[in-house]
NUKOLFI-920248 format. One record per residue (C-alpha): residue number from 1; residue in one letter; x, y, z. Coordinates in steps of 0.2 Angstrom, whole numbers, plus 5000, padded with zeros to 4 digits. Example, Ala and Ser with C-alpha at 12.3 -4.5 7.8 and 13.67 -1.06 7.14 Angstrom:
2
<n = 1 res = A c1 = 5062 c2 = 4978 c3 = 5039>
<n = 2 res = S c1 = 5068 c2 = 4995 c3 = 5036>
***
This chain:
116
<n = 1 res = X c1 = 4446 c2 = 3731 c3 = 4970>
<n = 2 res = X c1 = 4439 c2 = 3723 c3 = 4956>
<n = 3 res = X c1 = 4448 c2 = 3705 c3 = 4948>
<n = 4 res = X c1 = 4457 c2 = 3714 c3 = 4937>
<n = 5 res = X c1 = 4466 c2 = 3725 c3 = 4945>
<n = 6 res = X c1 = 4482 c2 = 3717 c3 = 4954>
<n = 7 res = X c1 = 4486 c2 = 3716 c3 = 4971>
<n = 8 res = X c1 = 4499 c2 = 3724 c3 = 4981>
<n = 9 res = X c1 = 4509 c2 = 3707 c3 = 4983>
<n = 10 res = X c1 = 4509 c2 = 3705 c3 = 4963>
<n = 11 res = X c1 = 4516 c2 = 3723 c3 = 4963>
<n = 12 res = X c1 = 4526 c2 = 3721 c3 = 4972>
<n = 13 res = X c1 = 4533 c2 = 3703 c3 = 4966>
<n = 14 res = X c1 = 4530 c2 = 3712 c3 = 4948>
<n = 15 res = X c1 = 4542 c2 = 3728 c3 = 4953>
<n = 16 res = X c1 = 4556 c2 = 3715 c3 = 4961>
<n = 17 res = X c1 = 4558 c2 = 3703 c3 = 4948>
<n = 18 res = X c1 = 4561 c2 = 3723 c3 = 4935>
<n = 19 res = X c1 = 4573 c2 = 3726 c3 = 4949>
<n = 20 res = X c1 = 4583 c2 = 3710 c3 = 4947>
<n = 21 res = X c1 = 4582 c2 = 3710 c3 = 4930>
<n = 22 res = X c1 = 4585 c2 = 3726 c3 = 4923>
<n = 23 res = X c1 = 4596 c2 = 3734 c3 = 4939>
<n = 24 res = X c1 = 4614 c2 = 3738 c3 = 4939>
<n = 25 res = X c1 = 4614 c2 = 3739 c3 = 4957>
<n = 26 res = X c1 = 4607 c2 = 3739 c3 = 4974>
<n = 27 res = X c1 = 4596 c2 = 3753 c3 = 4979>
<n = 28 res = X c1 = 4603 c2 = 3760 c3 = 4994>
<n = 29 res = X c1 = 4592 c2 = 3774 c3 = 5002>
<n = 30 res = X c1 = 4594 c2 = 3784 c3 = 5018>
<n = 31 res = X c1 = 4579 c2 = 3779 c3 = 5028>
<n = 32 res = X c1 = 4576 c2 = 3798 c3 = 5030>
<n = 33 res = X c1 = 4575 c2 = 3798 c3 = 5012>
<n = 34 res = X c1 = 4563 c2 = 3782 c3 = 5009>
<n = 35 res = X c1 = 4553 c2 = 3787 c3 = 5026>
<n = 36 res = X c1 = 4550 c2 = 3807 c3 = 5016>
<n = 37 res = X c1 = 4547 c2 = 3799 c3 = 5002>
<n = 38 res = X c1 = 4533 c2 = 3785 c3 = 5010>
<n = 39 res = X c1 = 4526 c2 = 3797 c3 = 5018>
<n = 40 res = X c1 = 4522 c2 = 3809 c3 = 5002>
<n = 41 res = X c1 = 4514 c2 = 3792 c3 = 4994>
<n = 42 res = X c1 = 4504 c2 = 3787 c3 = 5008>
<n = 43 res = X c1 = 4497 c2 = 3808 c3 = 5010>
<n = 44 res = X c1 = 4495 c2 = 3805 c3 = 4990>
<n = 45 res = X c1 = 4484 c2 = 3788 c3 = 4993>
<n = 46 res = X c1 = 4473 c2 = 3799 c3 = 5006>
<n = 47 res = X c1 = 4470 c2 = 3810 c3 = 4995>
<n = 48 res = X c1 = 4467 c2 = 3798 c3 = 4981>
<n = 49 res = X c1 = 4453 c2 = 3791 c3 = 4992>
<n = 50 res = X c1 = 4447 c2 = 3810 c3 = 4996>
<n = 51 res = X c1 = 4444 c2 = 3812 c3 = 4979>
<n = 52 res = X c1 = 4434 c2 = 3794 c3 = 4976>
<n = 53 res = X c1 = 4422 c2 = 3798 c3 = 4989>
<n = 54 res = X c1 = 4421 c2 = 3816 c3 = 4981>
<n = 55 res = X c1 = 4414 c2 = 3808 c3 = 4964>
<n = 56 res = X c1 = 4403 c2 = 3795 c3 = 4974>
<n = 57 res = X c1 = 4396 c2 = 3809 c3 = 4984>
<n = 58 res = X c1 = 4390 c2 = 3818 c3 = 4965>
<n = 59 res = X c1 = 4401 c2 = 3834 c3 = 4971>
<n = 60 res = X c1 = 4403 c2 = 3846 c3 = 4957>
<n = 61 res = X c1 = 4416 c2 = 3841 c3 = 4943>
<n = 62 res = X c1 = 4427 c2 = 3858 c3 = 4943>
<n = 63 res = X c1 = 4431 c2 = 3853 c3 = 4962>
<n = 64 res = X c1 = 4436 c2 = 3837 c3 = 4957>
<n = 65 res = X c1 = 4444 c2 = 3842 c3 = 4945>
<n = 66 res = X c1 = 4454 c2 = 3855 c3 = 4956>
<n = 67 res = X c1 = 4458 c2 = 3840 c3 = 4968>
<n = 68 res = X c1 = 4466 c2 = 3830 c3 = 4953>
<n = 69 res = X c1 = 4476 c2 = 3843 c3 = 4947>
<n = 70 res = X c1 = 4484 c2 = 3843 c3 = 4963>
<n = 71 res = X c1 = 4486 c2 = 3826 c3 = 4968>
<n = 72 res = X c1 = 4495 c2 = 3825 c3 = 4948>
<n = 73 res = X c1 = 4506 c2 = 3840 c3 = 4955>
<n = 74 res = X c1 = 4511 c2 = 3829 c3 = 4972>
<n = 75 res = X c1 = 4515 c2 = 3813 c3 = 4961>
<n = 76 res = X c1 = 4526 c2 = 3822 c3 = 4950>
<n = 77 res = X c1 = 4535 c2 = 3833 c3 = 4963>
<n = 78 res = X c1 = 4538 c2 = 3813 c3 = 4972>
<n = 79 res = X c1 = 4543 c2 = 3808 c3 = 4953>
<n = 80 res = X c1 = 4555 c2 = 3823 c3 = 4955>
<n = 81 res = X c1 = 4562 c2 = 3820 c3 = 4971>
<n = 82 res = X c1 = 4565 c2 = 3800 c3 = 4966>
<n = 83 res = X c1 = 4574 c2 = 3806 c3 = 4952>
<n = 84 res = X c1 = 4586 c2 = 3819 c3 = 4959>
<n = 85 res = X c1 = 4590 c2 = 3805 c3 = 4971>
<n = 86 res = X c1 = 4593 c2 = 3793 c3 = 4958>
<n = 87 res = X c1 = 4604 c2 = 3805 c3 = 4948>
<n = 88 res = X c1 = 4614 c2 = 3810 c3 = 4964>
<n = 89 res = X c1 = 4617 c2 = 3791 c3 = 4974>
<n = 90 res = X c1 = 4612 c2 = 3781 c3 = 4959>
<n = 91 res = X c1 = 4622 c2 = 3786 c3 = 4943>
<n = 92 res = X c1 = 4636 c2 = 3791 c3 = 4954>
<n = 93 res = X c1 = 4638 c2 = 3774 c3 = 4962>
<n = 94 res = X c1 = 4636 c2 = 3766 c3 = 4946>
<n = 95 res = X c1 = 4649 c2 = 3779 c3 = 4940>
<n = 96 res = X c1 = 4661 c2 = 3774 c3 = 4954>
<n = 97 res = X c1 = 4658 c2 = 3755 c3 = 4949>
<n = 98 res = X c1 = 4659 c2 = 3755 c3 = 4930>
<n = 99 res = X c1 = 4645 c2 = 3754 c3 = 4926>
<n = 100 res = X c1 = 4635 c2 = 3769 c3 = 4920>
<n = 101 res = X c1 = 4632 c2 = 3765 c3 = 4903>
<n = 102 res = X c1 = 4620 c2 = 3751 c3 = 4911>
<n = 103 res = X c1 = 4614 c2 = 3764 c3 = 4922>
<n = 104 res = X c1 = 4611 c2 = 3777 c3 = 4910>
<n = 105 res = X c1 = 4603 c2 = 3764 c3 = 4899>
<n = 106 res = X c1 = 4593 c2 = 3757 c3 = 4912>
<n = 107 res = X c1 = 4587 c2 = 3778 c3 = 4918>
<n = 108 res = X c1 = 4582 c2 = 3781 c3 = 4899>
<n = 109 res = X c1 = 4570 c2 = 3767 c3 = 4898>
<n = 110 res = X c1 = 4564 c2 = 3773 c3 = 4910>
<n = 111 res = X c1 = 4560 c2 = 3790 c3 = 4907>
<n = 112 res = X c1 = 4553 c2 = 3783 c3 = 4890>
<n = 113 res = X c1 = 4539 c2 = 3776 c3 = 4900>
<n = 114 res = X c1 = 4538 c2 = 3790 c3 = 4911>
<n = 115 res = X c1 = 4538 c2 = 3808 c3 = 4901>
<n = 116 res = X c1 = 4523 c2 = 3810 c3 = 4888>
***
């Protein structure tokens, strides 16, 4: 990791301190839900590293290439499968509570930073 790249604490410290600040609500997950979802992200990071050593290794570009494709096919299908959940505990609790116009605020900032 080179210096200015940050490290998993600042992410992490970076992502609670959004949470805090721009959140409606506590995130409550089913542990199946955040184990599926962990484990797509750490199967994602492997193949992240796959890919690395396939550049360092001077392996043809088209088979990167390939491998890139997928790994950007896995990330969105865990973007998809974050968002279904979101709209189906999230915006229905904040429903529930009063508060969806924050909630659906909140979700369309987001998806400004998130769709092309």
């Amino acid at each position: 990791m080179n210096d200015l790249e940050p490290t998993v604490e600042e992410l992490n410290d970076l992502l609670e301190h959004h949470h805090h600040e721009h959140s409606s609500h506590s995130h409550i997950h089913s542990a199946e839900s955040l184990r599926k979802i962990v484990n797509r992200l750490s199967r994602l990071e492997g193949h992240i590293r796959g890919v690395k050593t396939m550049v360092q290794e001077n392996r043809p570009c088209p088979d990167v290439l390939v491998q890139i494709a997928a790994i950007r096919g896995a990330l969105d299908r865990v973007a998809r499968i974050i968002l279904d959940e979101h709209l189906s505990e999230c915006v229905v609790r904040a429903a529930k509570e009063g508060n969806i116009d924050v909630e659906i605020e909140a979700l369309k900032a987001a998806l400004d930073r998130f769709l092309p």
